[in-house]
N, CA, C and O atoms as a GROMACS GRO file, in nm:
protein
  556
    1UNK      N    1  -0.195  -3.121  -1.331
    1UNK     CA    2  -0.163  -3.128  -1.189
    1UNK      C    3  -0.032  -3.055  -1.161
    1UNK      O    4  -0.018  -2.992  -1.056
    2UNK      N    5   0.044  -3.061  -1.235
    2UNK     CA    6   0.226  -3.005  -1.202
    2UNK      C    7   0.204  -2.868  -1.238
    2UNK      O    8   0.294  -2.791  -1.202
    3UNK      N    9   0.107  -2.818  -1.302
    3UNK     CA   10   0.081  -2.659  -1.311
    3UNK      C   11   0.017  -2.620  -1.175
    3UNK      O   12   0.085  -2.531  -1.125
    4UNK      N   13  -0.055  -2.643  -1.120
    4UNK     CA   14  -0.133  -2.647  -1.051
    4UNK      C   15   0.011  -2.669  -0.944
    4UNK      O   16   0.058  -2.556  -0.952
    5UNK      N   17   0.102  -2.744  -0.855
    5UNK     CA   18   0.172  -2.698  -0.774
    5UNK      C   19   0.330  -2.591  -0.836
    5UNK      O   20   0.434  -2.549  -0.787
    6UNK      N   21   0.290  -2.589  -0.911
    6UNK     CA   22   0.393  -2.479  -0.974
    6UNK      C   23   0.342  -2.332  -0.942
    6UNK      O   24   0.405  -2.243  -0.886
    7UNK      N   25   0.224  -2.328  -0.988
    7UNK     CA   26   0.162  -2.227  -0.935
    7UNK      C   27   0.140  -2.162  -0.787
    7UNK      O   28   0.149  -2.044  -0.752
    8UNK      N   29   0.092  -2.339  -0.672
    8UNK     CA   30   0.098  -2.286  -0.557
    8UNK      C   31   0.217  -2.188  -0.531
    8UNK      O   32   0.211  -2.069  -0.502
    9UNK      N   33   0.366  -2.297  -0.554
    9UNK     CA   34   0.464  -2.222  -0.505
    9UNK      C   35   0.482  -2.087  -0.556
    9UNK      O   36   0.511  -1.993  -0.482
   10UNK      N   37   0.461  -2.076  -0.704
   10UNK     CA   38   0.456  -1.926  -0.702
   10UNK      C   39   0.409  -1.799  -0.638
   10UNK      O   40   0.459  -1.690  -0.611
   11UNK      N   41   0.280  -1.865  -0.624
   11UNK     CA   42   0.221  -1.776  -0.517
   11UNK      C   43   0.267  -1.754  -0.344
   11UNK      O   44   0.252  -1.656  -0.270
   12UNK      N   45   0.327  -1.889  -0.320
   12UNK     CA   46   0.392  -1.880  -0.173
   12UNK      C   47   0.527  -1.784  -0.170
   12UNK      O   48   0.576  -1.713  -0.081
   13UNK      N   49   0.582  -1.825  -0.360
   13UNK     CA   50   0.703  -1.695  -0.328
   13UNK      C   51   0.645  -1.580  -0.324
   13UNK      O   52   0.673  -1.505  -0.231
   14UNK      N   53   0.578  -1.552  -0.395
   14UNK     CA   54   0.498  -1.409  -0.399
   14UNK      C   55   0.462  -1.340  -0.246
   14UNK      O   56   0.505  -1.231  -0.208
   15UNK      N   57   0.356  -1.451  -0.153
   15UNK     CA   58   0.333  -1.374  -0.096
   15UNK      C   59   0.529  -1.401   0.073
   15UNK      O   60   0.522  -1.349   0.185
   16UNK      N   61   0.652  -1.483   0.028
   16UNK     CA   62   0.731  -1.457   0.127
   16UNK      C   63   0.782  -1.290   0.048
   16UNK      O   64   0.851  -1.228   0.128
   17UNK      N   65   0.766  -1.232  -0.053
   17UNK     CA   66   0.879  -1.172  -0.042
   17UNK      C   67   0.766  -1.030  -0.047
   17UNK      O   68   0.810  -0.927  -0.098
   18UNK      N   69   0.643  -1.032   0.000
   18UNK     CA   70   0.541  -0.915   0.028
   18UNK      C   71   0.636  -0.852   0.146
   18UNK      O   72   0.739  -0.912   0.178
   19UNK      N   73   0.594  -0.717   0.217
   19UNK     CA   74   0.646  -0.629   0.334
   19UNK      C   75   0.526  -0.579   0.336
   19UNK      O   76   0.456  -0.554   0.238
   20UNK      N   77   0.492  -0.561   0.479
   20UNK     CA   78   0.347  -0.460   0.531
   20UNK      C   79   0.424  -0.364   0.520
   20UNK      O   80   0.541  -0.352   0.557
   21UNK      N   81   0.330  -0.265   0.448
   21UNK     CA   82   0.268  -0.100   0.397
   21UNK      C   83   0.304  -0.090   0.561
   21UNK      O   84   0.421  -0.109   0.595
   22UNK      N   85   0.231  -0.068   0.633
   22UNK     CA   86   0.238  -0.027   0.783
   22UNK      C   87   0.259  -0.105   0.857
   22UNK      O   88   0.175  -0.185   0.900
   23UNK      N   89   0.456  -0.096   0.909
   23UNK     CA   90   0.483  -0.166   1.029
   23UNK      C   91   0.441  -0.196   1.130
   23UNK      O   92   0.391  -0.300   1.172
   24UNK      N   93   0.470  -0.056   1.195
   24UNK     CA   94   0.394  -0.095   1.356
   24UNK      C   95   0.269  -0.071   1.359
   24UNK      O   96   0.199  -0.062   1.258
   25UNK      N   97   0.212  -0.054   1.532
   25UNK     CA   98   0.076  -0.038   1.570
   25UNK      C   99   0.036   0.097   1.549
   25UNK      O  100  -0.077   0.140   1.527
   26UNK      N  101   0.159   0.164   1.561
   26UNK     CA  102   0.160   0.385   1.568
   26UNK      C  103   0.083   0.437   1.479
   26UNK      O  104  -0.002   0.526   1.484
   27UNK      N  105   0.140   0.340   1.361
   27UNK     CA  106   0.179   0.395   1.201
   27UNK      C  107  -0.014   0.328   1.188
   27UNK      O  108  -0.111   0.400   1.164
   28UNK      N  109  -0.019   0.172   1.214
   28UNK     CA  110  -0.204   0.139   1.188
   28UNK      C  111  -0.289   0.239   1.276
   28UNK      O  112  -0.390   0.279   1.218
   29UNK      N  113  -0.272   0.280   1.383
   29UNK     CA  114  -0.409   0.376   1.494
   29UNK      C  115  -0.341   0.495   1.450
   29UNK      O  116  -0.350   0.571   1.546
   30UNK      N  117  -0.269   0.560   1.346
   30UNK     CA  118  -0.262   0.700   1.278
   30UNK      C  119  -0.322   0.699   1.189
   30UNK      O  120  -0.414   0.781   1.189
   31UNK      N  121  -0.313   0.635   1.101
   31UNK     CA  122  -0.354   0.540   0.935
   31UNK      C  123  -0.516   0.561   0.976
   31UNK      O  124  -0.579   0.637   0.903
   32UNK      N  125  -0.592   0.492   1.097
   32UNK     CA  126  -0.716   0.511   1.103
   32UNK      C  127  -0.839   0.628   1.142
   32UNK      O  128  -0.955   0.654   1.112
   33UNK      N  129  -0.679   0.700   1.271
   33UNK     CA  130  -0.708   0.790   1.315
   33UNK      C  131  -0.786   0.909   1.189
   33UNK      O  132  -0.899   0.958   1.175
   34UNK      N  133  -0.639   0.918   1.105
   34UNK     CA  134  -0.660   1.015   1.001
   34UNK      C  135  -0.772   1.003   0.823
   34UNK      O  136  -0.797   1.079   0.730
   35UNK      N  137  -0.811   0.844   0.868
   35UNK     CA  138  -0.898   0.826   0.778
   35UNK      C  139  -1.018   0.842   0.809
   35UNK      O  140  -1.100   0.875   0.723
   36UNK      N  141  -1.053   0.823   0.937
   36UNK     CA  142  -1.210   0.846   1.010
   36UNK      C  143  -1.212   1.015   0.977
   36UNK      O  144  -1.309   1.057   0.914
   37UNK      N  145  -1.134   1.086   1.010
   37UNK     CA  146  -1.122   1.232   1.030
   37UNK      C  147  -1.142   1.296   0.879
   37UNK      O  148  -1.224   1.383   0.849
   38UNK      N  149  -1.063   1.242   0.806
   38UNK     CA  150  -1.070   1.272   0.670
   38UNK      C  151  -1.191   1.236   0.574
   38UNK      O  152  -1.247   1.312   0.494
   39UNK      N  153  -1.218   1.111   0.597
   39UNK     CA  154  -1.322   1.084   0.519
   39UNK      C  155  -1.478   1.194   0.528
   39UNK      O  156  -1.546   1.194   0.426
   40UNK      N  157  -1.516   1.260   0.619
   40UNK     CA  158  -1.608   1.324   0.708
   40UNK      C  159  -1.585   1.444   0.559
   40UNK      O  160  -1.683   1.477   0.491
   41UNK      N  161  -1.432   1.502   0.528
   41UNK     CA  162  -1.449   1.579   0.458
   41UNK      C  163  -1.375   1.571   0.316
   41UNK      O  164  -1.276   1.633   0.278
   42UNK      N  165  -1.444   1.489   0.258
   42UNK     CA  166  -1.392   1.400   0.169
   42UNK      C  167  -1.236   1.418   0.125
   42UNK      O  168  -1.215   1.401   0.005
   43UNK      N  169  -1.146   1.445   0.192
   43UNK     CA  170  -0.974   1.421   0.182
   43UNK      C  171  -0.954   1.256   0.176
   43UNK      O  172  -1.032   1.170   0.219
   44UNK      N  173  -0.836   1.238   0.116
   44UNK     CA  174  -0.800   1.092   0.135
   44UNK      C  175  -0.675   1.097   0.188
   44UNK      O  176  -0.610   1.200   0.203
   45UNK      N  177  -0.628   0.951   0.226
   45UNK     CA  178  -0.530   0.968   0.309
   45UNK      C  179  -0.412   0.860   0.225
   45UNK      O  180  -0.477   0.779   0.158
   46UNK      N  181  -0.315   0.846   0.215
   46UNK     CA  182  -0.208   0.808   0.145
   46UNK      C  183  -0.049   0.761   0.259
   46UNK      O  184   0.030   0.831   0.324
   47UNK      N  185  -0.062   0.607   0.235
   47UNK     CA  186   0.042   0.557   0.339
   47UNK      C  187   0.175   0.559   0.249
   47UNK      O  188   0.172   0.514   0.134
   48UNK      N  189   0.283   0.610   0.300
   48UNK     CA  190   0.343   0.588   0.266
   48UNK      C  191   0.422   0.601   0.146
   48UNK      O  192   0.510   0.521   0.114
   49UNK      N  193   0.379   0.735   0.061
   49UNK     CA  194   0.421   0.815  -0.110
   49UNK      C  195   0.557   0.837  -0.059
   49UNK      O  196   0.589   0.864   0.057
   50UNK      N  197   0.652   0.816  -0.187
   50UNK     CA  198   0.778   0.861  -0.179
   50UNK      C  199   0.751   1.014  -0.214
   50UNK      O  200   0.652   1.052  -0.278
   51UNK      N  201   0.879   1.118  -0.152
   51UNK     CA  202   0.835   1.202  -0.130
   51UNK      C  203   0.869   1.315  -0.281
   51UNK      O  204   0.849   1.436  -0.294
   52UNK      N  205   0.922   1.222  -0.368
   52UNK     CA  206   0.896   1.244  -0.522
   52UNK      C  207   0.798   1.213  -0.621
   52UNK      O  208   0.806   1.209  -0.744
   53UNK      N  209   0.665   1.185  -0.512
   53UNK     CA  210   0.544   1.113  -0.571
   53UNK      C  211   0.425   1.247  -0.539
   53UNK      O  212   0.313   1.243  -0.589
   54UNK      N  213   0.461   1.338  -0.467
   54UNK     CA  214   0.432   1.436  -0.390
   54UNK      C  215   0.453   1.592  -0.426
   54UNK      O  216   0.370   1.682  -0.409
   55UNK      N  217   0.578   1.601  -0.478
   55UNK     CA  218   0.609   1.730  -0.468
   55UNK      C  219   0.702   1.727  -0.601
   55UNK      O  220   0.806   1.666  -0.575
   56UNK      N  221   0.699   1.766  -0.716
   56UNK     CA  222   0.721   1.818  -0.798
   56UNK      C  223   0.868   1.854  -0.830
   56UNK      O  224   0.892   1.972  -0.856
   57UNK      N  225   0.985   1.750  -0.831
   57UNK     CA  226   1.079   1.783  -0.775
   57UNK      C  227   1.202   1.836  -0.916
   57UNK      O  228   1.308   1.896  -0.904
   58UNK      N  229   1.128   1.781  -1.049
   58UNK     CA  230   1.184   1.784  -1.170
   58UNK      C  231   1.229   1.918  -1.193
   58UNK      O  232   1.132   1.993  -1.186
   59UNK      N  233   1.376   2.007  -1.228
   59UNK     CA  234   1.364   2.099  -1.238
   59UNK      C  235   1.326   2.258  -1.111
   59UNK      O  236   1.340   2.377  -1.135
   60UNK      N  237   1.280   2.198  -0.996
   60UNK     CA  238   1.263   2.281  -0.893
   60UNK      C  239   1.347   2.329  -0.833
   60UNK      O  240   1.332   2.353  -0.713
   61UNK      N  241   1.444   2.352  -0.890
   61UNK     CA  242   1.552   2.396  -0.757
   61UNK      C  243   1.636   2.410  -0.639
   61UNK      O  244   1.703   2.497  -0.583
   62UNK      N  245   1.591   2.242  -0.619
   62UNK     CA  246   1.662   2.212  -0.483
   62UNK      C  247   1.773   2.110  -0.470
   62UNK      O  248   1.769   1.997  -0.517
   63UNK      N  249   1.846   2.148  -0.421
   63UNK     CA  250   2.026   2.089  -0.395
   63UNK      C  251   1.980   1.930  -0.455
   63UNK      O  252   1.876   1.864  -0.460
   64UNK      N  253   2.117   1.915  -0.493
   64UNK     CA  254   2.145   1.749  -0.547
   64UNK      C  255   2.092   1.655  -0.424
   64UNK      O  256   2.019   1.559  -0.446
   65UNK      N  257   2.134   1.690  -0.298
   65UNK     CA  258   2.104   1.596  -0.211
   65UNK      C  259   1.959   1.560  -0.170
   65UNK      O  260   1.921   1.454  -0.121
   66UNK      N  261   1.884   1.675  -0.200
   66UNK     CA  262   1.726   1.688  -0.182
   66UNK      C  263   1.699   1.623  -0.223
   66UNK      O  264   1.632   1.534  -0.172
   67UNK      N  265   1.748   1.630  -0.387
   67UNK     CA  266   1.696   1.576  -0.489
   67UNK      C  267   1.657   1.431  -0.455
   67UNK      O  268   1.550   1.373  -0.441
   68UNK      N  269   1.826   1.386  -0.446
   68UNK     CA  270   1.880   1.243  -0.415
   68UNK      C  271   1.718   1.202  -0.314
   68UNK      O  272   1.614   1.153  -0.355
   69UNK      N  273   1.748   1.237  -0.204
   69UNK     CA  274   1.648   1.235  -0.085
   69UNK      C  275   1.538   1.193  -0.131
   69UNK      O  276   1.499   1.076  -0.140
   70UNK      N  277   1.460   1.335  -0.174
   70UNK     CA  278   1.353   1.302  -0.238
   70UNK      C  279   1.299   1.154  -0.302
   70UNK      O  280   1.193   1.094  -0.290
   71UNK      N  281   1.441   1.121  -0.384
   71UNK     CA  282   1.390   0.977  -0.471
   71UNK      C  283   1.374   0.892  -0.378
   71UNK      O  284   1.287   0.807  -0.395
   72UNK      N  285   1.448   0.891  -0.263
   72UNK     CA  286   1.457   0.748  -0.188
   72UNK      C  287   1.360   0.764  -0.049
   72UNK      O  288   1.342   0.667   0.025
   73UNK      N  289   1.311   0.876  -0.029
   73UNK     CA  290   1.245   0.882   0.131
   73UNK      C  291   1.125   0.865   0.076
   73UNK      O  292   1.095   0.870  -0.043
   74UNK      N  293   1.039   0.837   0.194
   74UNK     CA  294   0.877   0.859   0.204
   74UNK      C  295   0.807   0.960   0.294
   74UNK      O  296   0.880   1.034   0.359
   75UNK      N  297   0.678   0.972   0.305
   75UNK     CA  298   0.577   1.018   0.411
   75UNK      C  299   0.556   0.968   0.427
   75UNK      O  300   0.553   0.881   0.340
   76UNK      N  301   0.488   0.922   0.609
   76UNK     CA  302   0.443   0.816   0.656
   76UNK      C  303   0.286   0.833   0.583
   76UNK      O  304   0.227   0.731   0.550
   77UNK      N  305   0.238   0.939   0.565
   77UNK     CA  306   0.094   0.970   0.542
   77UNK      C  307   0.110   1.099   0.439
   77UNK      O  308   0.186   1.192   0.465
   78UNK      N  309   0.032   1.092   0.326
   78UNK     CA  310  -0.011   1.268   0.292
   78UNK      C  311  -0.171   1.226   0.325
   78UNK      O  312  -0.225   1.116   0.337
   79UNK      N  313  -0.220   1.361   0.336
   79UNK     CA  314  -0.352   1.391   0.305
   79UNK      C  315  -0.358   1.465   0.189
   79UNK      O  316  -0.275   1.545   0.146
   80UNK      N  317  -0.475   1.430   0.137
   80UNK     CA  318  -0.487   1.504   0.011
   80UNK      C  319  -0.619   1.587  -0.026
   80UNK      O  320  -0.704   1.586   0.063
   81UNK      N  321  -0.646   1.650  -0.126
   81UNK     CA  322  -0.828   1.671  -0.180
   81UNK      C  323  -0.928   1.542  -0.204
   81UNK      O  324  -0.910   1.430  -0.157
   82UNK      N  325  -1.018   1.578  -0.274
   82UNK     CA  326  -1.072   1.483  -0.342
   82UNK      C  327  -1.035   1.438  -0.483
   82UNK      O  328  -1.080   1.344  -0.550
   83UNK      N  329  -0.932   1.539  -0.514
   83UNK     CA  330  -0.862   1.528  -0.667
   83UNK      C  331  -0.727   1.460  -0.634
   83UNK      O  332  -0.643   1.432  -0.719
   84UNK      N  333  -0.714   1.436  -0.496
   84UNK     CA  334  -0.553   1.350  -0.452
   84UNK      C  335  -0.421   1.475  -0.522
   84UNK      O  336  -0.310   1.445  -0.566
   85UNK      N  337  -0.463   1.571  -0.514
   85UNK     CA  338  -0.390   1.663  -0.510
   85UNK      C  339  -0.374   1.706  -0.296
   85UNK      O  340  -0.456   1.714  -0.205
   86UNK      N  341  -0.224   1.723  -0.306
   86UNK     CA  342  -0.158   1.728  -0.120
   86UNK      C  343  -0.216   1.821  -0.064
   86UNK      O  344  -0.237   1.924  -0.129
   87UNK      N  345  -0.263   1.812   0.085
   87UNK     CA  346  -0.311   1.913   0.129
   87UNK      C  347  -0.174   1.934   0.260
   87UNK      O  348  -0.122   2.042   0.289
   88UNK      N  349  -0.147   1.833   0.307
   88UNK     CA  350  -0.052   1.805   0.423
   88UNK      C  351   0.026   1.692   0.385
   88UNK      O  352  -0.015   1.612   0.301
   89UNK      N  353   0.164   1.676   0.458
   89UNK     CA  354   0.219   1.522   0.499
   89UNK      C  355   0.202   1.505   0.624
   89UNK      O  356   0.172   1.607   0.685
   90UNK      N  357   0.215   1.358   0.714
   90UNK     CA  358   0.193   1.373   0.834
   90UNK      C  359   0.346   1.263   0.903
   90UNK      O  360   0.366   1.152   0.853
   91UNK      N  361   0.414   1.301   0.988
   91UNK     CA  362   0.533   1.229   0.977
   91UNK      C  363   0.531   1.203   1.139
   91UNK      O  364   0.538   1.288   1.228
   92UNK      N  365   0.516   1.007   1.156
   92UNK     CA  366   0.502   0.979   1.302
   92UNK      C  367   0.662   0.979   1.384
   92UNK      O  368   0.743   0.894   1.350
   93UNK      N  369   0.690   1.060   1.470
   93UNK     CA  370   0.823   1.045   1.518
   93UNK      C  371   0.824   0.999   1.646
   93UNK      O  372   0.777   1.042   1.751
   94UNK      N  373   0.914   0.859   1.603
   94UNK     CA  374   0.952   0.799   1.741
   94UNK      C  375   1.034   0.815   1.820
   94UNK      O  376   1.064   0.934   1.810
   95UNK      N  377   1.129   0.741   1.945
   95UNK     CA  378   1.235   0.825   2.027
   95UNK      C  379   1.324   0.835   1.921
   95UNK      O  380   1.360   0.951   1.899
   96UNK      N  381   1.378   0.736   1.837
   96UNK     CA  382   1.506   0.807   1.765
   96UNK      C  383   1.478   0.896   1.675
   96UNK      O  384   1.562   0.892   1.584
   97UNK      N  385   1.389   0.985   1.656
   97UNK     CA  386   1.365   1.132   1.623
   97UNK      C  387   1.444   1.276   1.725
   97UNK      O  388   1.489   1.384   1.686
   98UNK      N  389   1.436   1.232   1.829
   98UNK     CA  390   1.497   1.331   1.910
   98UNK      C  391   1.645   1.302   1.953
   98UNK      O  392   1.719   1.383   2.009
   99UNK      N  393   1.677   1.164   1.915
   99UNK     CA  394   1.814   1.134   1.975
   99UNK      C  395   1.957   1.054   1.911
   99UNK      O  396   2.074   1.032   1.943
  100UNK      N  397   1.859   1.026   1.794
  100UNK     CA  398   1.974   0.940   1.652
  100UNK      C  399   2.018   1.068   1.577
  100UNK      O  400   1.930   1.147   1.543
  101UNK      N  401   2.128   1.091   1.551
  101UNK     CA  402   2.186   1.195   1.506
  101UNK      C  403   2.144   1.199   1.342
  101UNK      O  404   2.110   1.294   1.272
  102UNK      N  405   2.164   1.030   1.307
  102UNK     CA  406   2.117   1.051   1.170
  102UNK      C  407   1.963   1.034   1.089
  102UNK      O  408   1.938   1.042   0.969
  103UNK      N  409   1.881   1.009   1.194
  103UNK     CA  410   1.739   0.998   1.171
  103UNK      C  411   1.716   1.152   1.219
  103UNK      O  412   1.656   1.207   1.127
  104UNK      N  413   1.736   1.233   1.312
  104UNK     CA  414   1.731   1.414   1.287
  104UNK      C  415   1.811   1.495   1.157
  104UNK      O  416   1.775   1.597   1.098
  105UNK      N  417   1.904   1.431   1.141
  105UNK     CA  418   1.942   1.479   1.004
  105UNK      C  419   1.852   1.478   0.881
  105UNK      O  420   1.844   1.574   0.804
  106UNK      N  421   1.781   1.362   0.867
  106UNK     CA  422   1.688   1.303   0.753
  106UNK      C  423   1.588   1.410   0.789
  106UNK      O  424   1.560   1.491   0.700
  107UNK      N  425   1.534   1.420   0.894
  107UNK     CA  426   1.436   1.481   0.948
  107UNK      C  427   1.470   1.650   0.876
  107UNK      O  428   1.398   1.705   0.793
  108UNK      N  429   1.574   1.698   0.922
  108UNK     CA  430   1.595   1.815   0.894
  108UNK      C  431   1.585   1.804   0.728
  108UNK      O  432   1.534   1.908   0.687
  109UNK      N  433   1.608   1.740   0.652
  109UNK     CA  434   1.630   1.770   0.503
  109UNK      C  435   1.466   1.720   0.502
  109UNK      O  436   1.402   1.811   0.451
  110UNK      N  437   1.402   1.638   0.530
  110UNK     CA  438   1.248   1.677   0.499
  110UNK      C  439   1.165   1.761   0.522
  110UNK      O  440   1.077   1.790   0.442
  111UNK      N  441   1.180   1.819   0.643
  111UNK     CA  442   1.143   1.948   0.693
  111UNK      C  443   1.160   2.067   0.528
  111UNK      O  444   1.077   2.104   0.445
  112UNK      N  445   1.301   2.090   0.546
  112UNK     CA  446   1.350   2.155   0.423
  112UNK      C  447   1.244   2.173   0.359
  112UNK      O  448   1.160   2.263   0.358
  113UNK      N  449   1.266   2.019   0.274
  113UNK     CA  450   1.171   2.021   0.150
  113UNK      C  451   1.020   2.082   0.164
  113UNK      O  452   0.950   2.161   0.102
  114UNK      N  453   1.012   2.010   0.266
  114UNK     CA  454   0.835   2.075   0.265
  114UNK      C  455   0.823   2.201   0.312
  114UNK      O  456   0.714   2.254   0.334
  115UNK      N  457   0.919   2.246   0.327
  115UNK     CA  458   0.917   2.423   0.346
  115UNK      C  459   0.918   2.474   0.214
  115UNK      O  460   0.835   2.552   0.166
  116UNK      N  461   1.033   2.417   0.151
  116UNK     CA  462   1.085   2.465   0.039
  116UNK      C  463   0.941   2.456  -0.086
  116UNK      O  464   0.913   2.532  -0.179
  117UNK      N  465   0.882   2.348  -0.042
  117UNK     CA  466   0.772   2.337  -0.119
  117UNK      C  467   0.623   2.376  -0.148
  117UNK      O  468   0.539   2.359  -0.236
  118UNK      N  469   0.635   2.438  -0.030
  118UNK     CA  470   0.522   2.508   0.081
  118UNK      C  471   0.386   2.402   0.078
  118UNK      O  472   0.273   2.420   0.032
  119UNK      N  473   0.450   2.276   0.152
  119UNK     CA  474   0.358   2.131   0.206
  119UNK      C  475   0.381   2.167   0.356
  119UNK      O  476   0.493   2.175   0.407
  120UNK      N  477   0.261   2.188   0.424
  120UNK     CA  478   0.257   2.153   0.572
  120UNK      C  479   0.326   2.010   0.629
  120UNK      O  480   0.290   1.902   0.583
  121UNK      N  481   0.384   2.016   0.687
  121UNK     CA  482   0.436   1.855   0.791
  121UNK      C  483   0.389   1.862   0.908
  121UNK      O  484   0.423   1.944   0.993
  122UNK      N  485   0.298   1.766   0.921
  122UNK     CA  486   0.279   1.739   1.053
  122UNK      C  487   0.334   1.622   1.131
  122UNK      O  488   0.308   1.502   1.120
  123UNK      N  489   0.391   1.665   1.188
  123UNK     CA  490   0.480   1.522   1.298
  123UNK      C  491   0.384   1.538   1.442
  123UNK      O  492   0.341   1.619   1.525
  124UNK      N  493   0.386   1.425   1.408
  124UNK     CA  494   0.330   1.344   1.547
  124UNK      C  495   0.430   1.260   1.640
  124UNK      O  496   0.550   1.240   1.620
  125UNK      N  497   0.344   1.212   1.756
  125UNK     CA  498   0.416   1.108   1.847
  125UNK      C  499   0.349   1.001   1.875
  125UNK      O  500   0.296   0.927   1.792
  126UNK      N  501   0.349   0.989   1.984
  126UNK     CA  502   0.302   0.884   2.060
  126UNK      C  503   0.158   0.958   2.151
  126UNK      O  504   0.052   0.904   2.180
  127UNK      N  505   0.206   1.101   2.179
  127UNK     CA  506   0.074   1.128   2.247
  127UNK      C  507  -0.035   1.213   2.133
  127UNK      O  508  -0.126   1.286   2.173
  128UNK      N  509  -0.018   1.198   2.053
  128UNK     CA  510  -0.106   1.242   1.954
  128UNK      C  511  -0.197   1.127   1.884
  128UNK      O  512  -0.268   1.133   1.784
  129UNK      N  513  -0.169   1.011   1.981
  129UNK     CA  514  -0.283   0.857   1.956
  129UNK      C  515  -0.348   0.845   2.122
  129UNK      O  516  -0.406   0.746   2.166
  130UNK      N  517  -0.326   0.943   2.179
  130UNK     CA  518  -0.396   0.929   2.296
  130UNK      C  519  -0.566   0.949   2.287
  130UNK      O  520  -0.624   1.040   2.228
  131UNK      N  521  -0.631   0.828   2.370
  131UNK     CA  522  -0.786   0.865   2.299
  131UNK      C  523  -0.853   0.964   2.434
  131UNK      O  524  -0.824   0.961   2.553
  132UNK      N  525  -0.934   1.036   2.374
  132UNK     CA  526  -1.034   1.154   2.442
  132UNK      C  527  -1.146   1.103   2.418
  132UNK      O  528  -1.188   1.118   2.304
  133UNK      N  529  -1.220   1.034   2.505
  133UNK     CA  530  -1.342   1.009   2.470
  133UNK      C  531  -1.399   0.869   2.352
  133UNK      O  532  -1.424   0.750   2.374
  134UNK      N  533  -1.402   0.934   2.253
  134UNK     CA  534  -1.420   0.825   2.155
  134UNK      C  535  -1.326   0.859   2.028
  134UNK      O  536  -1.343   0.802   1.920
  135UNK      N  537  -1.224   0.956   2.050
  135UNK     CA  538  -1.146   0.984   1.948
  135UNK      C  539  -0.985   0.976   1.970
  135UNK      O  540  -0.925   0.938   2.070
  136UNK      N  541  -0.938   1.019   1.858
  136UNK     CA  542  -0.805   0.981   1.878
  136UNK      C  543  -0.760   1.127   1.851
  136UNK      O  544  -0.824   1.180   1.760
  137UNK      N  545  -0.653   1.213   1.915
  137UNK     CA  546  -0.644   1.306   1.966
  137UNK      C  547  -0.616   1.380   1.771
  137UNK      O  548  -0.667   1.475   1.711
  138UNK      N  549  -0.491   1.252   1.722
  138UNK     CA  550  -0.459   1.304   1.566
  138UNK      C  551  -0.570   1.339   1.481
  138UNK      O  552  -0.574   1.425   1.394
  139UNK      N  553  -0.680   1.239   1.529
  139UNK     CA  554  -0.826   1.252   1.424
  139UNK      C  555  -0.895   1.406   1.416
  139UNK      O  556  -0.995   1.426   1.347
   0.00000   0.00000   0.00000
């Protein structure tokens, strides 16, 4: 019996110290948008890869701070093949994209990278979940 509530609680710590994969609502009707769309041609879609999970950063040539960057940032989304090799990232930008000095900074050094890396970025908004019909404009 004392295993048995030892265990519950374990599991209750387990699931307080979980975090949802996808915060908001943007980040879930993108997430679906781009999986309905993708699946059609067998790409998969990927929430959330750090952006050293992605791009090859060992040895490549890019500034210490990239580097740094690299280890600690994410994509909100890659798309990939059917071999989960990258085809795109897709990066949802909210208002403090255009107006936090240091969330455009971040922005600018990811940009970078995926130039530097030659990965498409696609940033989105808010009107790129606008629906047309029966679709979602990102899909």
């Amino acid at each position: 019996m004392r295993a048995g509530i030892e265990l519950e609680s374990m599991e209750q710590l387990l699931m307080t110290n979980k975090r949802r994969i996808l915060i908001n609502e943007q980040e879930v009707t993108s997430h679906q948008a781009l999986e309905s769309a993708c699946g059609k041609y067998g790409a998969r879609v990927f929430a959330k890869p750090r952006v050293s999970d992605v791009v090859s950063i060992q040895s490549s040539g890019i500034n210490d701070m990239q580097y740094s960057y690299s280890l600690r940032a994410h994509f909100d989304f890659v798309v990939t093949d059917e071999e989960s090799f990258p085809l795109f990232a897709v990066e949802f930008d909210g208002e403090s994209h255009n107006n936090d000095v240091r969330t455009i900074a971040r922005d600018s050094v990811k940009n970078a990278i995926c130039e530097y890396f030659d990965l498409p970025l696609l940033r989105v908004d808010e009107a790129f979940l606008e629906r047309v019909g029966n679709f979602v404009i990102l899909g």
